[in-house]
N, C-alpha and C positions, 0 to 999 in steps of 0.2 A: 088755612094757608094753601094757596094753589102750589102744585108741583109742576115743572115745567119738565113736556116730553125731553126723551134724550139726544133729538135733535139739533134742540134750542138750549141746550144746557151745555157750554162746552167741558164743563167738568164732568160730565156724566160721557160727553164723546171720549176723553181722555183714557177713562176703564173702557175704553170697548171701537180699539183700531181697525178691528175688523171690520164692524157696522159704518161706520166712518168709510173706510177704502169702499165700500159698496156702493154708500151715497156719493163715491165724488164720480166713479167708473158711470151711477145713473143720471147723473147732473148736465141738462145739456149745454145750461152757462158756461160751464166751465168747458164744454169741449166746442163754444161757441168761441171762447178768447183766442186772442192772437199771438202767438209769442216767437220769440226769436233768442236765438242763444248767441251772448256777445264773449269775445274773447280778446280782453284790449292787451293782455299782454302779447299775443301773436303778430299783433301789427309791428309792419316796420317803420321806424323810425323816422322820420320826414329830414331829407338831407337837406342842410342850413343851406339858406340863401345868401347870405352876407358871407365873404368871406375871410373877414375882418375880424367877425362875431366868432365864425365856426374856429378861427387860428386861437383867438382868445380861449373861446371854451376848451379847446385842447388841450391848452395851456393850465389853465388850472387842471384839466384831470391828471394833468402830470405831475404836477406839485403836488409835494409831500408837506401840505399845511399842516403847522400845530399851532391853533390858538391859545394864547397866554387865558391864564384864569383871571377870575374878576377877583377884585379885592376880597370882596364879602362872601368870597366860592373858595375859601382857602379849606387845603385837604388837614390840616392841625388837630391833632385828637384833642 
């Protein structure tokens, strides 16, 4: 039975983070990728066009909705 270097074995990277952090700092693929950090919750909100649409959507977030339960969603111990 062949044994596979530690390279090729991710079970065998898992004991040994160091050796790992090494190969990725020597890796030039990976400092070849491109990347970009996204952050969608900081964008702002795109102001409604319709103003029809935006009175309505307002509308409900003002409403204090409670939906009725369904038949078969009865709270009954």
């Amino acid at each position: 039975m062949r044994t596979q270097s530690t390279s090729t074995n991710p079970f065998a990277l898992m004991m040994a983070p160091a050796q790992v952090l090494a190969a990725m700092e020597k890796s030039d693929g990976l400092r070849r990728l491109q990347h970009q950090v996204f952050h969608p919750l900081d964008t702002r909100v795109r102001p409604q066009t319709d103003a029809e649409l935006a009175a309505f959507d307002a509308a409900i977030e003002r409403a204090n909705l409670v939906l009725p339960l369904e038949a078969d969603d009865s709270l009954s111990v």
